[in-house]
N, C-alpha and C positions, 0 to 999 in steps of 0.2 A: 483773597480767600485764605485761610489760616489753614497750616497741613493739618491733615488728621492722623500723621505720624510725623513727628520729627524726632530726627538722632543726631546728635553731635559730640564729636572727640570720642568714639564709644570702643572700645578696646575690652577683650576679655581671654582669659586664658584659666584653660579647665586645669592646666597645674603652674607654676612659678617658671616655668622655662618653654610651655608649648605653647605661644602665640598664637591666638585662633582668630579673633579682629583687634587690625589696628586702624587706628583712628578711623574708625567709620563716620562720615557726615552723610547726612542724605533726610530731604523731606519727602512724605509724596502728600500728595491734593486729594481731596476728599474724590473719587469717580474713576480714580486713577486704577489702572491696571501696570503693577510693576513686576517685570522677571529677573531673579535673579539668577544668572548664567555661569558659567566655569568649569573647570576642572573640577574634581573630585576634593575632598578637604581643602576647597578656596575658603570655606568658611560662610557657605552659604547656610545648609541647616542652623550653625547658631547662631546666626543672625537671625533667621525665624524663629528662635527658642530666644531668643532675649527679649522678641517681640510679645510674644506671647507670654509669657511671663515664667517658661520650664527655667529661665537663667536670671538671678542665680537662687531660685529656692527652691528647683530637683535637681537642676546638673550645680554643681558648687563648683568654685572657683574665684580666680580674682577679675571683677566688673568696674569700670569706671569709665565715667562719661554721661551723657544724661537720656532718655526714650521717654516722648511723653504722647501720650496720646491724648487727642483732641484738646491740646493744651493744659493737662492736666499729667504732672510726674507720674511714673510709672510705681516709683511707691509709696503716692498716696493712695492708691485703688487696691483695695484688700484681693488677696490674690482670689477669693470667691467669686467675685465682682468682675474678674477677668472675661470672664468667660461671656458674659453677656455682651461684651463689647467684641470680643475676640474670638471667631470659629476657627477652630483648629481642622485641619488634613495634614495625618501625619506620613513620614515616607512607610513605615509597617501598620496598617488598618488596623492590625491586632492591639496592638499598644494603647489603643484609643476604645476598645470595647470594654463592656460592663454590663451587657445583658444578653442571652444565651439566645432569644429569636429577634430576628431582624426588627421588629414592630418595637418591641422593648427598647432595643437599642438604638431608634431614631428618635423614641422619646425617654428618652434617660434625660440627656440635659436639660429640656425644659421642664422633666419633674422637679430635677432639682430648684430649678427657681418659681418653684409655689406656679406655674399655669394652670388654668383651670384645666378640670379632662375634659371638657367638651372642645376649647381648642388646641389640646396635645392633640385629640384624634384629628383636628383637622388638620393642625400642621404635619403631624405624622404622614399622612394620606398626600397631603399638598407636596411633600417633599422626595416621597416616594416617585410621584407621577411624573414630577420634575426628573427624576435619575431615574425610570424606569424599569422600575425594580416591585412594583404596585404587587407581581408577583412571587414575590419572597417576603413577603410582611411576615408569613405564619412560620417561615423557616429558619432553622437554628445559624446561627450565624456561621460557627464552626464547619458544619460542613460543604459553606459557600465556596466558591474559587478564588482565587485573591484580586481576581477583577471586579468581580460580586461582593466582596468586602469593600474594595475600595470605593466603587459605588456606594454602601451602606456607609462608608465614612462620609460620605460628601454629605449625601444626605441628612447624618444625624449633623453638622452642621448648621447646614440649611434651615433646620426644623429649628433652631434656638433665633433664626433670625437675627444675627450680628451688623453691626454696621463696617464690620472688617474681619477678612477671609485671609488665613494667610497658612497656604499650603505648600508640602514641601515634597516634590515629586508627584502630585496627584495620576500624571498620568502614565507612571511606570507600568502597573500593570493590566491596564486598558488596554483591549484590541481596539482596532483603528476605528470601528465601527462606535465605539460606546466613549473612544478621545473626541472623534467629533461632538456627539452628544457634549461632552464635559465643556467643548469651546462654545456649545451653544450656551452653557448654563455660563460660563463666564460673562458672553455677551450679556445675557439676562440679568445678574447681576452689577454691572456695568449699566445699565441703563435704568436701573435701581436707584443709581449712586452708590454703592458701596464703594468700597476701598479694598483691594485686593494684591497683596504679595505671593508670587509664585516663585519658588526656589526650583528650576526644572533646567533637564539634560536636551530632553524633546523642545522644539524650538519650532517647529515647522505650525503647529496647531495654535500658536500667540500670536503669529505674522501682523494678522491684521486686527488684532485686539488688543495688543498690547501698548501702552502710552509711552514706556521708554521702559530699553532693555541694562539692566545695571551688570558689568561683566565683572567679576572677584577672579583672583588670586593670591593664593598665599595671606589671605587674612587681611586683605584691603580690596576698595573699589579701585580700578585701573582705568573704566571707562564707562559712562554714561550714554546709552546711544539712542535715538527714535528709532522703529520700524522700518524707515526707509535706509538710514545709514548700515543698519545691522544685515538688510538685502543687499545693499552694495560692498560688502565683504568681500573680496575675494576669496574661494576656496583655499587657496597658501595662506590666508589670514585664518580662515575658520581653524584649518588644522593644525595651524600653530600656536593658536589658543588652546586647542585642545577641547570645539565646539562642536555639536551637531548643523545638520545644513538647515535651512532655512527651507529650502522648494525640494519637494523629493523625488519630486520629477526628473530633475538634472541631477541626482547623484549621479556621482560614476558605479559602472557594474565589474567591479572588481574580480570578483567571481571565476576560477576557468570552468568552463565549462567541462565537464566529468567525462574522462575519454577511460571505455576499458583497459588499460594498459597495466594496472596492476593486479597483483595475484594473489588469492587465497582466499579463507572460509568467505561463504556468504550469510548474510542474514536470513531468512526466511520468515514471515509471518503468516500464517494462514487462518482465516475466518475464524480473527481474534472477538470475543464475546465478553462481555462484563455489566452483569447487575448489580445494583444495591438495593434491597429487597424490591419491590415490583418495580423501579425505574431501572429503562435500557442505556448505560455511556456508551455502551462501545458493541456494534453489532456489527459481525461479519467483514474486520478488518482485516485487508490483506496487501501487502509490499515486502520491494527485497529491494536491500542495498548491500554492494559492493565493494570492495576494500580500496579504500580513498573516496570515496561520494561523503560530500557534507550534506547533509538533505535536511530542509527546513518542515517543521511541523505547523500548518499554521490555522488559524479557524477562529470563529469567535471563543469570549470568555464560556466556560462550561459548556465546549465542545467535547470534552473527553479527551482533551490532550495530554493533560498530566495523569491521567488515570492509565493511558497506553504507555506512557514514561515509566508507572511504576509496575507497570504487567511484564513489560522489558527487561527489566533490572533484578525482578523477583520479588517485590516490594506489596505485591497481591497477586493473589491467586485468579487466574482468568476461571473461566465458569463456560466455555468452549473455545475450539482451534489450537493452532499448535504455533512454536515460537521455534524454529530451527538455526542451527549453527555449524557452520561445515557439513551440512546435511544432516546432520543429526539431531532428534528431539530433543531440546532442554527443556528439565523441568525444573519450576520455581526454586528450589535452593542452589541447582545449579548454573545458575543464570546468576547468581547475585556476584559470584567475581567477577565474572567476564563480559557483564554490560553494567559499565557504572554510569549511577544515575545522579544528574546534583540536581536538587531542591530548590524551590522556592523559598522554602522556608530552611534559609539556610542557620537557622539558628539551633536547631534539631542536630544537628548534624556537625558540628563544630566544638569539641571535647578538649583541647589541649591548652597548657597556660601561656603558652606563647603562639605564633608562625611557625617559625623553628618545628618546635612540640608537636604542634598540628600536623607537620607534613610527616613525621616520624613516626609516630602513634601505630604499636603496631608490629613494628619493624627492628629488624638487626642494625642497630646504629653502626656503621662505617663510612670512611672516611670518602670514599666515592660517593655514595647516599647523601652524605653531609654537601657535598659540593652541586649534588644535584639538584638536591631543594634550593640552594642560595641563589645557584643559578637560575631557575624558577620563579623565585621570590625578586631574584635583577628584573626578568623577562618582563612580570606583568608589575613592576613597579610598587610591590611591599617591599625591597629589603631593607627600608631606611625603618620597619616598623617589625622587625623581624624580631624583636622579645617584647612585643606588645603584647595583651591578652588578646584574642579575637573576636570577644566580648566588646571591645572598645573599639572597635574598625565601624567605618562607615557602610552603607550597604552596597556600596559596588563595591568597597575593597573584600566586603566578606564575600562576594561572589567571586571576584578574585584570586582571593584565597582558597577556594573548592575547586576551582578550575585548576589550581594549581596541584590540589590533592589528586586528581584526577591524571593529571600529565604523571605524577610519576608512579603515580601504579599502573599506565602503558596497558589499561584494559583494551583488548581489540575495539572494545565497542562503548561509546559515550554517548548517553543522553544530558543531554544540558535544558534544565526547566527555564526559560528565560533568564540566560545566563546575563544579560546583558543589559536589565531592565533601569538598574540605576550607576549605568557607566556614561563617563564623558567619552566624546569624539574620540581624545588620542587613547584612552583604556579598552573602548570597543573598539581602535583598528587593531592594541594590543594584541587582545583576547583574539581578533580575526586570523593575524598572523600566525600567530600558538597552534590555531585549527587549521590550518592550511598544514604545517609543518606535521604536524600528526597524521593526515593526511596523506601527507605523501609517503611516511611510512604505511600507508594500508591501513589506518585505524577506521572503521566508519563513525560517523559522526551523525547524531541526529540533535539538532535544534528544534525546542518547542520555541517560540516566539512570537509575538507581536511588532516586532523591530522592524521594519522594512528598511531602515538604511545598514542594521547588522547584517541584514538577510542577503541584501544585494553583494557586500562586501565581504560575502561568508560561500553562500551556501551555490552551488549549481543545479539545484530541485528541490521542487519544494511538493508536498504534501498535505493536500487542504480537508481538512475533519471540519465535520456540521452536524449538529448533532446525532455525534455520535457514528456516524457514518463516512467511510474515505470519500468524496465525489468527485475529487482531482488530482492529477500525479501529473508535473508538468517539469521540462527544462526553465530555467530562469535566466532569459536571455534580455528580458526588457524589464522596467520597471515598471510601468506602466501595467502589464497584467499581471505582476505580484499585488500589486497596490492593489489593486480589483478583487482581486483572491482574497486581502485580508478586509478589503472594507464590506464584501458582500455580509 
């Protein structure tokens, strides 16, 4: 059977000195399900963007080697012509949109290739039903969650009907409930025959549908493994790759458990309230955490998690209840120092021409400051990018990078929006260590997430939102009922 991808000798570097693949070879089989796994800038995305056709005529640079798909060079096929063959999922949903309500933007691609409208609507319809989302056709895309985008991205995929899928984190910001969903659809398409490359941190939801896991570093393949070889890992192997686990059952729960022993203001929330004009996010929420408690925020996608992230932080104005700190009312402007919030959409939020820049911004440059940031930028593993723009970082490194803004303005109080959503193994035990250490100075820490292996290795309580409403506040001593919390 002839690949319906083959690469060989395929090397590319976005400038004359920063190697991004070298010599890549690699076929896959028409039915084939392939992951690519690794550390952070192994060189997975572009390796996805070479496939697809973004390398090299959006990202430039120097390319050599040969990609042909279904026996056919990649540039003989007009880059138009991509797309029919090629569905894209990119790691930011945003990046791939082009029409302002959901329904538009699942059929955008197949407008463009001349399909008739009697079956846009049906593939529209047929693809929605498939990601589950049948309920947001009429809705503007923008004001979705970014789980609900990324759903709308599969989808408008799906709807052009490609004979190859090739996505790059699809399920970063899925809760666990709508990743499984995503594994069904992979099966589904698997039994299609398509041809599918997934460039992913999450590893646990491929186990059993993946054909062979491809492991990158440093801009090469290192290791080609089946399913089975990749569960007989040892954990000292996983972490020394710098992998997610495999069964999440058997993590370890890292976690100490949260003992009162330290001192000072508390948080207070009481019968926190927020509409957007006649829909309820957030009704009648109330919790208190204590100085050292890492407490996980968890719930399905548009539970109102990130909407309590930015009521926290000052970032909108709640609409009833009260938000207290040292016993005392804060109100919205004065919240916005002392509980920092970091985003999802960390691209908002990132102003400076460098790292460096970034952590400075602001501030009385001295020479103590100076040593603090670098040592920061050591910590979580940017300082070898530390006069890059952060415009050019990948998406765990820009999340990185904010966690890093966050550590040295030493606010009492952190909310972190899925801070962790496109980090490898050894970045999210990073990141984990960082909040532990803060921590134990008494900072509170609130994680929203969908992570359940950063959770266990983070947080020692978690807090379960559903639409819209708290219905559980638990210690997290097993994994086993976090798992359950985030899959309900």
């Amino acid at each position: 059977m002839n690949p319906t991808i083959e690469i060989k000798n395929l090397s590319f570097s976005y400038t004359s000195t920063d190697d991004q693949l070298k010599n890549i070879n690699l076929n896959i089989r028409p039915g084939e399900v392939i992951v690519l796994t690794g550390p952070s800038g192994s060189g997975k995305s572009t390796l996805t963007r070479v496939i697809n056709g973004l390398i090299p005529y959006f990202f430039t640079g120097e390319l050599s080697g040969e990609v042909k798909l279904f026996g056919k060079n990649m540039n003989e096929i007009p880059s138009w012509e991509r797309g029919k063959y090629v569905g894209n999922v990119f790691q930011d949903p945003r990046s791939q949109f082009f029409a302002n309500e959901v329904s538009g933007e699942i059929a955008f691609g197949c407008e463009n290739y001349g399909i008739s409208h009697d079956e846009i609507v049906k593939r529209v319809q047929g693809a929605a039903e498939t990601l589950s989302i049948t309920n947001l056709l009429e809705q503007k895309v923008r004001y979705l969650s970014y789980g609900m985008r990324q759903r709308v991205a599969i989808a408008s995929a799906e709807a052009i009907d490609p004979d190859i899928y090739v996505m790059d984190e699809p399920s970063g910001n899925l809760d666990m409930g709508a990743t499984e969903d995503f594994a069904a659809f992979v099966r589904l398409l698997k039994k299609q025959g398509k041809t599918i490359l997934i460039a992913e941190h999450r590893l646990y939801y491929l186990r059993d549908i993946a054909d062979r896991f491809v492991y990158m570093n440093n801009g090469e393949i290192i290791s080609i493994m089946t399913p089975q070889e990749m569960k007989e890992l040892s954990y000292e192997q996983i972490s020394e790759w710098g992998l997610r686990g495999m069964e999440l059952l058997r993590l370890p729960i890292s976690a100490q458990i949260y003992k009162e022993t330290a001192s000072g203001p508390v948080l207070k929330v009481e019968n926190l309230c927020k509409h957007f004009g006649t829909q309820s996010v957030l009704s009648n929420v109330s919790f208190s955490c204590a100085p050292g408690e890492i407490v996980a925020i968890i719930g399905p996608n548009a539970a109102g998690k990130s909407t309590l992230g930015k009521l926290l932080s000052g970032l909108l104005q709640e609409d009833a209840g009260m938000i207290r700190f040292a016993e005392k009312p804060m109100k919205k402007n004065k919240r916005r120092g002392l509980i920092w919030y970091i985003m999802q959409d960390l691209d908002s939020q990132l102003f400076g021409e460098s790292l460096t820049d970034e952590l400075l911004i602001g501030k009385k440059e001295t020479s103590a400051l100076m040593q603090r940031a670098n040592k920061l930028l050591a910590l979580l593993n940017l300082d070898e990018f530390s006069e890059r723009h952060p415009a050019t970082l990948s998406g765990g490194q820009k999340q990185r990078l904010a966690l890093a803004i966050a550590l040295l303005n030493e606010a009492p109080v952190i909310v972190l929006d899925e801070p962790t959503s496109g980090l490898d193994g050894r970045n999210m035990h990073a990141v984990s260590e960082q909040l532990h250490a803060l921590a134990a100075k008494g900072h509170i820490i609130l994680m929203i997430t969908h992570d359940l292996e950063c959770a266990l290795a983070t947080c020692s309580r978690a807090l379960v939102i559903r639409n819209g409403t708290l219905i559980d506040d638990f210690q997290i001593e097993e994994a086993a009922k976090l798992m359950a919390a985030m899959r309900e």
